[in-house]
C-alpha positions in Angstrom: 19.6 -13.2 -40.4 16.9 -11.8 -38.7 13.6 -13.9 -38.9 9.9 -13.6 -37.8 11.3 -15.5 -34.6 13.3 -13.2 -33.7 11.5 -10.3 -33.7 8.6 -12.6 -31.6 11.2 -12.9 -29.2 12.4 -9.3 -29.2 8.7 -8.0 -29.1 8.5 -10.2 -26.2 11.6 -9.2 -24.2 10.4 -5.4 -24.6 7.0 -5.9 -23.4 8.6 -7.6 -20.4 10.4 -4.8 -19.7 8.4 -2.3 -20.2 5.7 -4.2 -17.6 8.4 -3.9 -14.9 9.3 -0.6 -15.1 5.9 0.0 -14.7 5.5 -2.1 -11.8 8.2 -0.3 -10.4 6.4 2.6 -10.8 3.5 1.6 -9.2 5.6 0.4 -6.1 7.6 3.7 -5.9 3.8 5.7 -5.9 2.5 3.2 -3.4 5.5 4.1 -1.3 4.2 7.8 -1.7 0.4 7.0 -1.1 1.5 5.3 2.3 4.0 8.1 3.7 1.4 10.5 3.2 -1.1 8.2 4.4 1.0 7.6 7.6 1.5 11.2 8.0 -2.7 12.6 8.1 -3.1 9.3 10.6 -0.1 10.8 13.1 1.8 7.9 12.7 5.5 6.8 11.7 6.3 4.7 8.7 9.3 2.2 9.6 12.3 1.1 7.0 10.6 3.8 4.7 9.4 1.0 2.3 6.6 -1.0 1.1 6.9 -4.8 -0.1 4.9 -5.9 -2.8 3.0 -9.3 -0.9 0.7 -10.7 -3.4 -0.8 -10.0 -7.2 -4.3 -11.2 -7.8 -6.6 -10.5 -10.6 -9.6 -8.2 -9.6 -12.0 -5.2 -10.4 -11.6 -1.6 -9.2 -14.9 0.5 -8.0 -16.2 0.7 -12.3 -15.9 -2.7 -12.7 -12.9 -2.6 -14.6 -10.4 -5.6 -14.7 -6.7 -5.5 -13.8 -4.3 -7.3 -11.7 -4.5 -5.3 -7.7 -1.0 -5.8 -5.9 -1.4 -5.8 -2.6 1.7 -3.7 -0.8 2.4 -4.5 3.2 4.3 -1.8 5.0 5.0 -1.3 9.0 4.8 1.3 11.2 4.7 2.8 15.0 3.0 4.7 17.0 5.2 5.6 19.6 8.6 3.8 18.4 8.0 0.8 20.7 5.9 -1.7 18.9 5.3 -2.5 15.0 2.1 -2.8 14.0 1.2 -3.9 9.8 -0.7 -2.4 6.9 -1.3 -2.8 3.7 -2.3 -0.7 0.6 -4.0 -2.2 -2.8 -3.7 -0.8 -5.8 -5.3 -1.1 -9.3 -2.7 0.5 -11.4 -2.1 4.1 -10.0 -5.6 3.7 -8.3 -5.7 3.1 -4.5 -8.7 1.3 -3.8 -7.9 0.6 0.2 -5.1 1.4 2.9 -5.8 -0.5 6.1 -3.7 -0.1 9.2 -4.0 -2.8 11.8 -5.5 -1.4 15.4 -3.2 0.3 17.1 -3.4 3.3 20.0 -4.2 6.2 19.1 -1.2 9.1 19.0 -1.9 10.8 22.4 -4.3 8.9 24.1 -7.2 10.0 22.5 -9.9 8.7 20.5 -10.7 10.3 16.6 -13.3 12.2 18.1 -11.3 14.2 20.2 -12.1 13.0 23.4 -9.6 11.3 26.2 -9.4 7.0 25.3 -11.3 5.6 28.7 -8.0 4.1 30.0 -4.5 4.1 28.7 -4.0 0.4 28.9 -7.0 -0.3 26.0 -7.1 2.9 23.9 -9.3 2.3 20.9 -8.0 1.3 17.4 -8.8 2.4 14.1 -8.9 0.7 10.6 -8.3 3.2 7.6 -10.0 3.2 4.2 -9.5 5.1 1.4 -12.9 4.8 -1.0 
């Protein structure tokens, strides 16, 4: 027979599911936030992925509530070395993508002009407000 229990338990199972298919959502437009991302900053996105690295409970730029996951990626400059980032979201929100300092692509600072020397070429931390 079919009881109050089980429908508690089926209720339960669905909302489950449905709360990770939508976090799989959520990771597969992060993934699409950062390639674009990687692509205006002139830089390559490695293993074409993002890993979801932490969950917290915070507020987005209205003051709303929600849970921000935090998604670390890597990527290169000029295929030699790795260099991190990360993107947090608040649902479907981005609220930051940072990129850890890196050279720039080319030698040359964002405004244009030549980095002072080749060996420390200036580094840039991106933000998405």
């Amino acid at each position: 027979m079919f009881n109050l229990g089980h429908a508690t338990l089926l209720l339960v199972c669905a909302f489950a599911g449905w709360w990770l298919w939508r976090a799989l959502g959520q990771g597969d437009h992060a993934l699409r936030c950062v390639r674009s991302h990687c692509e205006r900053a002139d830089v390559q996105l490695l293993d074409d992925s993002v890993a979801l690295s932490s969950v917290r409970i915070g507020r987005n730029r209205r003051g709303m509530p929600g849970l921000i996951r935090r998604y670390s990626f890597e990527f290169t400059v000029t295929g030699e070395h790795r260099y991190s980032g990360h993107l947090d979201l608040h649902g479907l929100q981005v609220l930051q993508i940072e990129l850890a300092p890196h050279p720039f692509p080319g030698g040359e600072a964002p405004s244009g002009e030549p980095a002072a020397s080749t060996e420390r070429q200036g580094a840039t931390i991106h933000r998405i407000y």
